[in-house]
C-alpha positions in Angstrom: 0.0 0.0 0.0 1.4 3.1 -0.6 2.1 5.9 1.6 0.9 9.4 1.5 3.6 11.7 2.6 3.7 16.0 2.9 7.2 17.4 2.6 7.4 21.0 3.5 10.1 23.3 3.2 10.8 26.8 4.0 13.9 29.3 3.6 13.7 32.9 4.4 12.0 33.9 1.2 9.9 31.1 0.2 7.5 28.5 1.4 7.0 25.4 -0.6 5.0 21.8 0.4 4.6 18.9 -2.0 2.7 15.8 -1.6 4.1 12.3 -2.6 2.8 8.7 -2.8 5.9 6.5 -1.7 5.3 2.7 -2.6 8.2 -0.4 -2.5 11.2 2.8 -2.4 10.1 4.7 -5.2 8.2 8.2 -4.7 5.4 9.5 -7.0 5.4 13.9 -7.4 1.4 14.1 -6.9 2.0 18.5 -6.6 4.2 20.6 -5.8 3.4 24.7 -4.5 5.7 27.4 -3.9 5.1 30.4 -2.6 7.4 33.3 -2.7 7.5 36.1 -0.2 9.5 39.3 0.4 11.1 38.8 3.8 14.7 39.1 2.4 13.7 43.0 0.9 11.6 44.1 3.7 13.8 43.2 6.3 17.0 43.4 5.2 18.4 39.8 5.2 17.5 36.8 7.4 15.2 37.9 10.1 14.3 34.3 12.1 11.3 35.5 14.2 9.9 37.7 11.7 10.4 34.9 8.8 9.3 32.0 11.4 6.2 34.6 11.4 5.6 35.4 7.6 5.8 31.5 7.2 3.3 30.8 10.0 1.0 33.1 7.8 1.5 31.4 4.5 2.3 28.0 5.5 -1.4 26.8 5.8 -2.5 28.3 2.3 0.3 26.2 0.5 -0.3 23.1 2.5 -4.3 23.3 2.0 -3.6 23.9 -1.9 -0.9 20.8 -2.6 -3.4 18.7 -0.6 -6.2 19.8 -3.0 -4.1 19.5 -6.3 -3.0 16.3 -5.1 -6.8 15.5 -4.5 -5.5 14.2 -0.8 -7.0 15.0 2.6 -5.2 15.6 5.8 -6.5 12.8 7.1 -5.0 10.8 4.5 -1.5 11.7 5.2 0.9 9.3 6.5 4.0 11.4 7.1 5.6 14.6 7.2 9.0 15.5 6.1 10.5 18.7 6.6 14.3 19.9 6.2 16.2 20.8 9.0 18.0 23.6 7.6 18.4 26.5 6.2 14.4 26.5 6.4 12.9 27.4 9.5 9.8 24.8 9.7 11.4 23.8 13.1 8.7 26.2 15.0 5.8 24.9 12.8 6.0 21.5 13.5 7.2 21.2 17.4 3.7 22.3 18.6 2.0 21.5 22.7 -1.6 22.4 24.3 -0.3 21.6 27.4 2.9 19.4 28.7 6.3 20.7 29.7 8.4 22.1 27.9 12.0 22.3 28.4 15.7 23.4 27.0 19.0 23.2 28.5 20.9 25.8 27.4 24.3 27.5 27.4 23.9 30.9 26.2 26.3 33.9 24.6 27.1 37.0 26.5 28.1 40.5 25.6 26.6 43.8 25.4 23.7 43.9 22.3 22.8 40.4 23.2 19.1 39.0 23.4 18.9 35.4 23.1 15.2 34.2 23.9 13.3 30.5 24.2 10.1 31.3 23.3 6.3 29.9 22.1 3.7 31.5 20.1 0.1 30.4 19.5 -0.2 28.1 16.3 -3.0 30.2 15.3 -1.0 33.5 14.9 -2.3 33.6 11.2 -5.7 34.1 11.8 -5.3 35.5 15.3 -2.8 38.1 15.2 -0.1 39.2 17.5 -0.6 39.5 20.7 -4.2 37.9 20.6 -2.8 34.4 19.4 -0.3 34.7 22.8 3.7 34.4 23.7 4.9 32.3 26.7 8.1 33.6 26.6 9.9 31.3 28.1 13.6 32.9 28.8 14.7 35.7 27.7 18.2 36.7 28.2 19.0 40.4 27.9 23.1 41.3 27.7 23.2 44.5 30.0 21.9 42.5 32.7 24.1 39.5 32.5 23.1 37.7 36.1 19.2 37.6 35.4 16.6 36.1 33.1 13.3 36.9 32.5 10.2 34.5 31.9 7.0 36.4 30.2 3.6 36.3 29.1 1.7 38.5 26.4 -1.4 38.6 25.5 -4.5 40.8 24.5 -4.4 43.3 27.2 -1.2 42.6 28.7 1.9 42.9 25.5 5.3 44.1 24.9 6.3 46.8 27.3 3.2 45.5 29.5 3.9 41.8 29.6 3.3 40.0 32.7 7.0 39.0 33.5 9.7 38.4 36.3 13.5 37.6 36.6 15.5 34.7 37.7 18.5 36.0 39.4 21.7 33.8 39.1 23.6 35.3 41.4 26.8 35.3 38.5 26.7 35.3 35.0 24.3 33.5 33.1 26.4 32.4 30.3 29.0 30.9 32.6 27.4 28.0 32.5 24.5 25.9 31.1 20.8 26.1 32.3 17.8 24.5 31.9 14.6 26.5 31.2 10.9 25.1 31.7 7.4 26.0 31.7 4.7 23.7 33.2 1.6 24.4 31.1 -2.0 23.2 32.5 -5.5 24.6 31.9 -5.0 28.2 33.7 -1.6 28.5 34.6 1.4 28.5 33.2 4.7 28.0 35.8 8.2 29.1 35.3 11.6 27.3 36.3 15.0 27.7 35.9 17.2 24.5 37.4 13.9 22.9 38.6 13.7 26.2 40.5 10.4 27.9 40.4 10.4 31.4 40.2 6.9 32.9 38.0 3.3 32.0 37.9 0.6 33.1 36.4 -3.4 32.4 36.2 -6.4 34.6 34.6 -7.0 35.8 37.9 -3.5 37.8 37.9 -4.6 39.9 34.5 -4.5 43.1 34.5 -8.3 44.5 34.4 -9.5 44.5 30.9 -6.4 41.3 30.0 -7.9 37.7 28.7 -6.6 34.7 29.1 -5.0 33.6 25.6 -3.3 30.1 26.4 -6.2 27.3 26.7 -7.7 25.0 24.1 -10.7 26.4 22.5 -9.8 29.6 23.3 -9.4 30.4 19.5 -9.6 28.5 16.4 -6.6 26.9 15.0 -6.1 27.1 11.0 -2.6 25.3 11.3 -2.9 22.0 12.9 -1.1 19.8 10.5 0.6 17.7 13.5 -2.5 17.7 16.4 -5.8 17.1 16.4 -7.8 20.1 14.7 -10.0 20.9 18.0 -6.5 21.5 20.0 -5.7 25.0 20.1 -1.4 24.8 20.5 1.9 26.3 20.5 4.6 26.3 18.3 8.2 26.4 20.1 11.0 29.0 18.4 14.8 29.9 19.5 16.5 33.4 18.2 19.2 34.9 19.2 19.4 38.8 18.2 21.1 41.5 19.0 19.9 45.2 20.1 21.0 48.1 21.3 20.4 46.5 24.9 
């Protein structure tokens, strides 16, 4: 019987997915889609957060059209194959409703520096920034090389007003490797740094006019190609970029 497999792969100016029938070692092209966007001009060069996000936004109208020219459902599928580099499908395919989630992690140092751990709601395509939500979870800012911070945004409660708080070391961060989790459940979301916990946070601790962004069925998700469609995730993403911090 032959299998039905969806390869996908992005780079930081195009997003392509192909579907193939594989039988006895020998693959069958049923279609092939590119898309090509203009993240290189706008931006300058490679831009990882801001191409991860001008993927997450074209990713599912390239999928859903190879799976109709190949006259395949999702359902159908029996594997996904995606490169490993220079695209940057990583953060569309690592995805969690709820779980731990966890990175040990030895980062760089210096003035400029702003390495960051980080998960954004799988639906960010149809529910923008910051309704979709961020879970930041470490963020590493160079002028204050002892601490790091764990974050939430959300509608109500983004960038300069995100719900955060810092771990202090005690000594330099990037002395040493670290390992960052979050403990996600229905209506809380807990923060440790070497099993350590040091953040928490629950709808209750919103700021007055703030909602709750981080459980299932809280939104629709359009991008589900690796969960079950009524599961409303996250997909995980690393940077490291540097700023005038």
């Amino acid at each position: 019987m032959a299998e039905l497999v969806l390869g996908i792969e992005t780079s930081c100016d195009e997003t392509s997915a192909a579907v193939l029938s594989v039988q006895d070692g020998r693959a069958l092209l049923r279609s092939l889609v590119i898309l090509s966007q203009d993240v290189h001009r706008i931006f300058g060069g490679v831009v990882p957060e801001l191409a991860s996000r001008a993927h997450l936004r074209t990713i599912g109208p390239v999928v859903d059209q190879a799976l109709r020219e190949a006259g395949a459902a999702r359902e159908e599928l029996t594997g996904i194959a995606a490169t490993a580099g220079p695209g940057l499908i990583g953060p569309l395919l690592v995805g969690f409703t709820y779980g731990k989630v966890e990175a040990r992690m030895k980062l760089p140092a210096g003035a400029g520096i702003w390495p960051a751990f980080w998960a954004l709601g799988t639906d960010i395509a149809t529910n923008p920034w910051p309704a979709c939500g961020e879970i930041d979870v470490m963020e590493f800012i160079g002028k204050t090389p002892n601490l790091t911070y764990g974050t939430l945004h959300g509608p109500g409660y983004s960038a300069a007003k995100g719900i955060g708080k810092s771990f202090d070391f005690g000594r330099p961060v990037a002395d040493d490797f670290h390992t960052y989790t979050i403990i996600k459940r229905p209506n809380e979301i807990v923060w440790y740094v070497d099993g350590v916990e040091y953040h928490r946070l629950s709808p209750d601790k919103l700021p007055a006019g703030g909602s709750w962004a981080f459980d299932a069925g809280s939104a629709r998700c359009a991008l589900r190609y690796t969960h079950r469609p009524q599961d409303r995730g996250y997909s995980l993403g690393f940077r490291v970029a540097a700023d005038a911090r």
